[in-house]
C-alpha positions as CSV (number, residue, x, y, z in Angstrom):
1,X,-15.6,-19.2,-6.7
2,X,-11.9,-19.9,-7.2
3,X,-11.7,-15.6,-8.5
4,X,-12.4,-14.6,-5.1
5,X,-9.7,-12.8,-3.7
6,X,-9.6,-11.8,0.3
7,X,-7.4,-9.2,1.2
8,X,-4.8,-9.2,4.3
9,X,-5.9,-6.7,7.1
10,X,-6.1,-6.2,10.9
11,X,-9.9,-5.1,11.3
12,X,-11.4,-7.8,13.8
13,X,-14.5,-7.1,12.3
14,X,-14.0,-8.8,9.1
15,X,-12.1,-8.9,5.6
16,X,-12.5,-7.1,2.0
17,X,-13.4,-9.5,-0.3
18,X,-12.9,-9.2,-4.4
19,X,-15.1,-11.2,-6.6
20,X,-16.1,-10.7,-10.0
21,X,-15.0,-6.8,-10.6
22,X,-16.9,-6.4,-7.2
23,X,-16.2,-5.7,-3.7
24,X,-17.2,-7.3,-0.8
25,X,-16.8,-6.5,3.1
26,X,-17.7,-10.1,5.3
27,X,-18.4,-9.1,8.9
28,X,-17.6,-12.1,11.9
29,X,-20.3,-13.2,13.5
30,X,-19.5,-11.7,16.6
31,X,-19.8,-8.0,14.8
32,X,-22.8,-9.0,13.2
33,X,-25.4,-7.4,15.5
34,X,-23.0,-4.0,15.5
35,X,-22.6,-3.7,11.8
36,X,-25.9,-4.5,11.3
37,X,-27.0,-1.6,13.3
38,X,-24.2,0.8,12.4
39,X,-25.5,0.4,8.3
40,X,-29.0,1.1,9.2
41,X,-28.3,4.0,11.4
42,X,-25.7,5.5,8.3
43,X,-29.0,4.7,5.9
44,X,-31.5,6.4,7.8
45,X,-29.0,9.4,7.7
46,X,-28.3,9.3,4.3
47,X,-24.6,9.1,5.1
48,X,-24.0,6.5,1.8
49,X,-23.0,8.5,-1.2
50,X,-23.0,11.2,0.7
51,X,-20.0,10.5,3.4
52,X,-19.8,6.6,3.1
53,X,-19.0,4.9,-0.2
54,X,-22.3,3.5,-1.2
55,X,-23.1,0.1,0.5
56,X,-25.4,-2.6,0.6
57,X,-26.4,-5.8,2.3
58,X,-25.3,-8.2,-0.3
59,X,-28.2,-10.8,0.2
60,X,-27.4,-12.4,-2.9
61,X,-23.6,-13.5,-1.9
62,X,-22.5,-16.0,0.7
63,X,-19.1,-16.7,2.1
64,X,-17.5,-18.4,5.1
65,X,-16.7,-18.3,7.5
66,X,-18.5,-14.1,7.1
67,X,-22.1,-14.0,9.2
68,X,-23.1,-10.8,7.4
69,X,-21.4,-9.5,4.2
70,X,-21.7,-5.5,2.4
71,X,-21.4,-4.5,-0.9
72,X,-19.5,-1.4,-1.6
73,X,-20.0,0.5,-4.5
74,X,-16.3,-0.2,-6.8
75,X,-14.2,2.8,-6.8
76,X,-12.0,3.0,-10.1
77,X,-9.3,4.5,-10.4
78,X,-8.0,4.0,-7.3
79,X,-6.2,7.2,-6.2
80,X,-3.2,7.0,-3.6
81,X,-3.1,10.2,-1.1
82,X,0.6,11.0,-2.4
83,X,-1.1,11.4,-5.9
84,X,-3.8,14.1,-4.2
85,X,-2.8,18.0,-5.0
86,X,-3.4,20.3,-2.1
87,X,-6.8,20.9,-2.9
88,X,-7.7,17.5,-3.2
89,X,-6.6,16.9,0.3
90,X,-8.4,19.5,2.0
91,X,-11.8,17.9,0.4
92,X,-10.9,14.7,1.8
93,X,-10.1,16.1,5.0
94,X,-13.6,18.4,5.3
95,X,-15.4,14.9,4.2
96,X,-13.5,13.2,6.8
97,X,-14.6,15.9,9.3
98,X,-18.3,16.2,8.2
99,X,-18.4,12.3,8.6
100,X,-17.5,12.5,12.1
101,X,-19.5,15.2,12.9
102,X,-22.6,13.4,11.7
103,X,-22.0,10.6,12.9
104,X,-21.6,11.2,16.2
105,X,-24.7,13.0,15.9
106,X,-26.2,9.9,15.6
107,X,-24.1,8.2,18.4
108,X,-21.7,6.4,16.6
109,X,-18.0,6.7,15.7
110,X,-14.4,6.6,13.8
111,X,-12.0,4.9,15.2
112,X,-9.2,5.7,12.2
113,X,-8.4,9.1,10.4
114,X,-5.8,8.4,8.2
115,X,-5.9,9.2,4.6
116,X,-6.0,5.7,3.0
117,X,-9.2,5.4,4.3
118,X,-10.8,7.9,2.0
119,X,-10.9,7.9,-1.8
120,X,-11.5,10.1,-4.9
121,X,-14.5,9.0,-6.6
122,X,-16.8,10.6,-9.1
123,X,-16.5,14.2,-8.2
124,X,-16.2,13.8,-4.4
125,X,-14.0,12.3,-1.9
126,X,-16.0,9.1,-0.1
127,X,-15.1,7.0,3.1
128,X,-14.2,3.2,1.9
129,X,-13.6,2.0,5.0
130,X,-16.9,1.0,6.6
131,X,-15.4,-1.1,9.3
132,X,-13.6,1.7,11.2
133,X,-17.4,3.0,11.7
134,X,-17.9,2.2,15.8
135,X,-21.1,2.3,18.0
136,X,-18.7,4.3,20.5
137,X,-17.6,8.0,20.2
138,X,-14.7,9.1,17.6
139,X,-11.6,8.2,19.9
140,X,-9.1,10.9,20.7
141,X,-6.8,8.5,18.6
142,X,-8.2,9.8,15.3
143,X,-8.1,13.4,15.8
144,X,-4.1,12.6,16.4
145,X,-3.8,10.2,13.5
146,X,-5.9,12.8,11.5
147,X,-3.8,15.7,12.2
148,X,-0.8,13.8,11.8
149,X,-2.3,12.5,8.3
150,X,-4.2,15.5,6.9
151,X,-3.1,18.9,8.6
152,X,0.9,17.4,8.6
153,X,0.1,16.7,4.7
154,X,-1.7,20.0,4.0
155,X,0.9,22.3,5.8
156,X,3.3,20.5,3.8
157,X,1.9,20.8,0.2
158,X,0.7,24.5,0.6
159,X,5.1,24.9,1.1
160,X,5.9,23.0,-2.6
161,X,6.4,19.5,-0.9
162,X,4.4,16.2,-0.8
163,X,4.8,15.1,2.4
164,X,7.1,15.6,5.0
165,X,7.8,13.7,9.0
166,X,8.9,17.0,10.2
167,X,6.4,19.4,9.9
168,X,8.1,21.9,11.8
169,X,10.4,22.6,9.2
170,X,7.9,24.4,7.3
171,X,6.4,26.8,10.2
172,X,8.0,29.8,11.4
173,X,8.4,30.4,15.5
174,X,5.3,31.9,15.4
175,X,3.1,29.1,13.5
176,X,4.8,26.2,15.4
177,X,3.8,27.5,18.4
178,X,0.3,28.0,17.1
179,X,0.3,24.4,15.7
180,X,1.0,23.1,18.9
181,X,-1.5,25.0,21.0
182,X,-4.4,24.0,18.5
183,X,-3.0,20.6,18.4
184,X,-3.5,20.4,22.2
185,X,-6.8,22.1,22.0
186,X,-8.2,19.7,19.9
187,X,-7.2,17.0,21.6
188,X,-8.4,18.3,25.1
189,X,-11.8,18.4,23.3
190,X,-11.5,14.9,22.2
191,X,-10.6,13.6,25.5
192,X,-13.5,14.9,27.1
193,X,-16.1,13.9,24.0
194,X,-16.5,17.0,22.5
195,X,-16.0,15.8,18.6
196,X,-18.0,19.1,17.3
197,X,-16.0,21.3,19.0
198,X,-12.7,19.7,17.8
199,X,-13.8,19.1,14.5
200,X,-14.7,22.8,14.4
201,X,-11.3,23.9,15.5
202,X,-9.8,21.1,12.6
203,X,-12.7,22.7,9.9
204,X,-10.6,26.6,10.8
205,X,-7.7,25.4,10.8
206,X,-7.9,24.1,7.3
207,X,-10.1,26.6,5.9
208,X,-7.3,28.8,6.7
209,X,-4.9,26.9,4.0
210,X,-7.8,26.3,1.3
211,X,-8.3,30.6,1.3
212,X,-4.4,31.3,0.5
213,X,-4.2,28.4,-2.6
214,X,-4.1,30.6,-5.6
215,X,-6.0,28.8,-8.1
216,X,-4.1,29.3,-12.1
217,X,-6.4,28.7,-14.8
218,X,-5.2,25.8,-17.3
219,X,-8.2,26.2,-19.9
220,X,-7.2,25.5,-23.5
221,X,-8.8,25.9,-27.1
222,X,-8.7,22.4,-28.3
223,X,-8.4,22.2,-31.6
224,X,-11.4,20.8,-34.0
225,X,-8.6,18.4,-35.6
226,X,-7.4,17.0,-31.8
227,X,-11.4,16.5,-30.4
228,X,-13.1,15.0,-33.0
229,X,-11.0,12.1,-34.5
230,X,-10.3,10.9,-31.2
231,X,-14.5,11.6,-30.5
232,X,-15.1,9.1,-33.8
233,X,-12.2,6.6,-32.9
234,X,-13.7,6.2,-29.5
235,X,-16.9,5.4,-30.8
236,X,-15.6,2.9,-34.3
237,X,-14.2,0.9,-31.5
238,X,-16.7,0.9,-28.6
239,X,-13.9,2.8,-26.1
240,X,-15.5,3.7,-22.7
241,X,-12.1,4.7,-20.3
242,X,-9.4,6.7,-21.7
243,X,-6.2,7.6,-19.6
244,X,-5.6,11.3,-21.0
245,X,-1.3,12.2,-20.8
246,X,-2.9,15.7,-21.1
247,X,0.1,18.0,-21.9
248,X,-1.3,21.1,-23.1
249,X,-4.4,19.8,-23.5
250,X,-5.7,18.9,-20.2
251,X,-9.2,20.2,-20.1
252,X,-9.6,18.0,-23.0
253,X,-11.3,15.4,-20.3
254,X,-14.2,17.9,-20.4
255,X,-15.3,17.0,-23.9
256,X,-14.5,13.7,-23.4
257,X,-16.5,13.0,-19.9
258,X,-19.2,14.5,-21.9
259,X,-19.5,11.7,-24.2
260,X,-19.8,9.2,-22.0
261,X,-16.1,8.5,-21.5
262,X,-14.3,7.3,-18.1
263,X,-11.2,9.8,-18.1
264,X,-8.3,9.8,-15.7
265,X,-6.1,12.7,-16.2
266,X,-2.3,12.2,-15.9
267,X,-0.3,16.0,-15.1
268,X,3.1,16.0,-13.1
269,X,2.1,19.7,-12.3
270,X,0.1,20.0,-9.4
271,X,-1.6,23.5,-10.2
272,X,-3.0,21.5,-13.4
273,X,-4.5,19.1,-11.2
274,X,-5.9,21.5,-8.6
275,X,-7.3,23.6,-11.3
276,X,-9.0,20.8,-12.9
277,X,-10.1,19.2,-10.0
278,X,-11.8,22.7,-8.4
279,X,-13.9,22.5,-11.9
280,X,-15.2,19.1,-10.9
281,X,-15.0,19.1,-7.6
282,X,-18.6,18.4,-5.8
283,X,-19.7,16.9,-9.5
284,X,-21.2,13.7,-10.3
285,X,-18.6,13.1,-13.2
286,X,-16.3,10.6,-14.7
287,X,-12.9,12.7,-14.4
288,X,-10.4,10.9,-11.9
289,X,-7.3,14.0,-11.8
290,X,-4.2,12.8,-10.5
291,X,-1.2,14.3,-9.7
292,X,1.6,11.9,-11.6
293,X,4.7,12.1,-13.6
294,X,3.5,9.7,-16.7
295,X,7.8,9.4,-17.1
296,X,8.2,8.4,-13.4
297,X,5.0,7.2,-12.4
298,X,6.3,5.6,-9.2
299,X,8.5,8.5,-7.8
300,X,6.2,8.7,-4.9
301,X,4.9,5.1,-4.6
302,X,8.0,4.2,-1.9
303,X,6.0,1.1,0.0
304,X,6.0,-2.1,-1.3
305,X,2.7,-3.1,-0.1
306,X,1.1,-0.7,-2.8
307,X,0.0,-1.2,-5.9
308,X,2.1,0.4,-8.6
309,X,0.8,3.1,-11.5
310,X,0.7,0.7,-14.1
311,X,-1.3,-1.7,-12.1
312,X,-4.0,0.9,-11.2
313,X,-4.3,3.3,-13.9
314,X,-4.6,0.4,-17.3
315,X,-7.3,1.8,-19.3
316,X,-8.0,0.6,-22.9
317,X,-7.0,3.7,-24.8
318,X,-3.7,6.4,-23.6
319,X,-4.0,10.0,-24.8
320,X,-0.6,11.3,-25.7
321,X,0.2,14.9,-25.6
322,X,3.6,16.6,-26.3
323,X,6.0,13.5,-25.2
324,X,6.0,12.0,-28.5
325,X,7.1,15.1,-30.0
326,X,9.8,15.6,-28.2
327,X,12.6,15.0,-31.0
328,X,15.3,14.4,-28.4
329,X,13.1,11.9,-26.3
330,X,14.6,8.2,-25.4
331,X,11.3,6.5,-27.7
332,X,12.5,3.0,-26.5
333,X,12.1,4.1,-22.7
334,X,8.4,5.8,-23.7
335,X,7.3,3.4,-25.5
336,X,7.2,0.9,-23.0
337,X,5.9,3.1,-20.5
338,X,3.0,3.6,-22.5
339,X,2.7,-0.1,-23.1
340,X,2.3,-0.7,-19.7
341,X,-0.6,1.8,-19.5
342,X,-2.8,1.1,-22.5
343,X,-4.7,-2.4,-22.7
344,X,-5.4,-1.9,-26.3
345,X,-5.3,1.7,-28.2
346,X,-3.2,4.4,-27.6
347,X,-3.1,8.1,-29.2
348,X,0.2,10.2,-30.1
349,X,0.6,13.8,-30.5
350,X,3.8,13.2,-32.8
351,X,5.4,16.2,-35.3
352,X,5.1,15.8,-38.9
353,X,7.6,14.7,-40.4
354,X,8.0,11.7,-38.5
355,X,11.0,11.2,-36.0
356,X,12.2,7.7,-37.6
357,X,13.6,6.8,-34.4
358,X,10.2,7.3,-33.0
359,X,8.0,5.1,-35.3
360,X,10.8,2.0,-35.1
361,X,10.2,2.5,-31.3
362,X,6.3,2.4,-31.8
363,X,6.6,-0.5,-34.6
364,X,8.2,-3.0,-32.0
365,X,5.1,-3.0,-29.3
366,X,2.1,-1.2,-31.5
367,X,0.6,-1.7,-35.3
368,X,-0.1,2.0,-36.7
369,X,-3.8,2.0,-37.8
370,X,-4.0,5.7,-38.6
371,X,-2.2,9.3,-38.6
372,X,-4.8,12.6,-39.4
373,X,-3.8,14.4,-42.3
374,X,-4.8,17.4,-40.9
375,X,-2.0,18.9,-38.9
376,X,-2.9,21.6,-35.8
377,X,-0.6,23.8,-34.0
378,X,3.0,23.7,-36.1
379,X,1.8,21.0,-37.9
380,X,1.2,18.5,-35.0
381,X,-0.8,15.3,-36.2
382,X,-1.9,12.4,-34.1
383,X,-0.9,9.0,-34.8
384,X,-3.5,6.3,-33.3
385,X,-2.0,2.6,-32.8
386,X,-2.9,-0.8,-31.3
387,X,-0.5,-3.0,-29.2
388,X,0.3,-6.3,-30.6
């Protein structure tokens, strides 16, 4: 067992454990009794793979110094909350809410409601952290962290920015003063144990921001002589998770999801994302949007303790769209950037004729296999290549 990997963390409870492509959640023995009768209560109630990430006891796995140890279902990719569009956000947050809601229903609890507890994953947003599930109602704590979290970060993005400390920079008199009385509302119901009623006021509060997004629509004809030699290469070569740099081609994923590809979809503008995402969104499908600059794929990733883009997001074929055609682009720089992406193939929109400075960029980290000979749209081609 020398691949087992246990990650740092505070929860007294217990530790995430990697193994084998797998992950792992050991519980202490002294939480053993209270995990064991938080999982069966969230069973019963069909919370996992609703709410909860799918778990399991995993019977069949044994670690010290762990009394009691989970399986959760893998999520891959692994989206960060600052690569969420506004949309995106707001389903996390209602998931968040409705997990609350039911499970105080059935007298349990959350102790944390912050955003890197819940992830993207197939269509839906899940809660991955199992451990912050109590047998004690949702603490007045998490409504504060949530608001600070989800309504700060929602207020925020529906006024063009990520994420901001100050929120009040983006109210008027009017809406600060609102803010703060629902704030304190909310939090006088939490106080007292009344986690519908606050949730209720959280649920208005953001349906408020979902009704004024103004969703643009970003479907495009893809060409015959795009779809299907990337179809056929996929399937000479046995390809099962594409990263798609989707240009002007971003509801290309749709094809490709349908033939039983793993797609994450790269778009540095967020009304791409949100557009694709509301087509998916509630959808058992294999379409992971994120909101990312493919040229500065880090811009937002300012704490060292995460994992960067290139270490999340390696899939073994890219998609290119309209960077490699860019005749004025700096091919050395974009080159290596999609090096770092792909783990074997990788696709290029490029012009025809070829940019030399292009191809001797490509030559030094790839071996050209193929270019189409049909062109499509101003005599685009696409160039397929493996790295060396």
């Amino acid at each position: 067992m020398n691949d087992i990997i246990i990650l740092n963390g505070s929860d007294p409870a217990g530790k995430i454990i990697l193994h084998k492509n797998k992950v792992y959640r050991g519980i202490n023995k002294d939480f053993v009794v209270e995990y064991t009768i938080i999982y069966y209560l969230c069973l019963q109630n069909d919370l996992f793979g609703r709410y909860i990430i799918n778990t399991k006891i995993a019977d069949h796995f044994k670690l010290e110094p762990f009394a009691l140890i989970f399986e959760h279902e893998r999520v891959k990719p692994y989206i960060y909350p600052f690569e969420w569009t506004l949309l995106m956000t707001i389903d996390a947050a209602y998931t968040t809410l409705n997990l609350v809601v039911s499970l105080d229903k059935i007298g349990l609890g959350l102790k944390d409601g912050h955003r890197f507890n819940i992830a993207y994953h197939k269509g839906s947003f899940q809660w991955i952290d199992f451990g912050s599930i109590i047998q004690y109602k949702t603490f007045s704590w998490m409504f504060e962290e949530f608001m600070d979290a989800f309504i700060n970060a929602i207020i925020c993005m529906a006024n063009g920015v990520r994420h901001g400390d100050n929120v009040s920079t983006y109210l008027t008199d009017v809406e600060e003063k609102k803010y703060i009385s629902l704030r304190t509302k909310i939090l006088d119901y939490a106080h007292i144990g009344a986690v519908t009623e606050a949730a209720l006021l959280l649920f208005q509060w953001i349906k408020f921001y979902e009704k004024k997004i103004n969703l643009v629509s970003y479907h495009s004809n893809i060409p015959e002589a795009v779809l299907f030699p990337i179809l056929q290469f996929t399937k000479d070569f046995q390809i099962r998770d594409v990263l798609l740099i989707s240009g002007e081609y971003p509801t290309l994923c749709f094809p490709l999801a349908q033939n039983d590809l793993s797609v994450t979809v790269f778009h540095e503008n967020a009304e791409c994302i949100d557009f694709l995402y509301s087509q998916i969104r509630g959808k058992t499908i294999s379409i992971a949007p994120v909101y990312i600059d493919f040229l500065d794929p880090n811009g937002t990733n300012t704490e060292p303790k995460w994992l960067k883009a290139e270490e999340r997001f390696p899939t073994e074929m890219v998609i290119v769209f309209q960077h490699f055609s860019a005749i004025n682009s700096d091919f050395v720089i974009l080159v290596k950037r999609l090096k770092a992406f792909t783990l074997s193939y990788a696709v290029l929109e490029v012009d025809y004729p070829y940019n030399g400075d292009m191809l001797t960029a490509i030559k030094q980290e790839f071996d050209i296999m193929n270019i189409t000979t049909e062109g499509y749209h101003l005599n685009k081609r696409l160039l397929f290549v493996k790295a060396k």
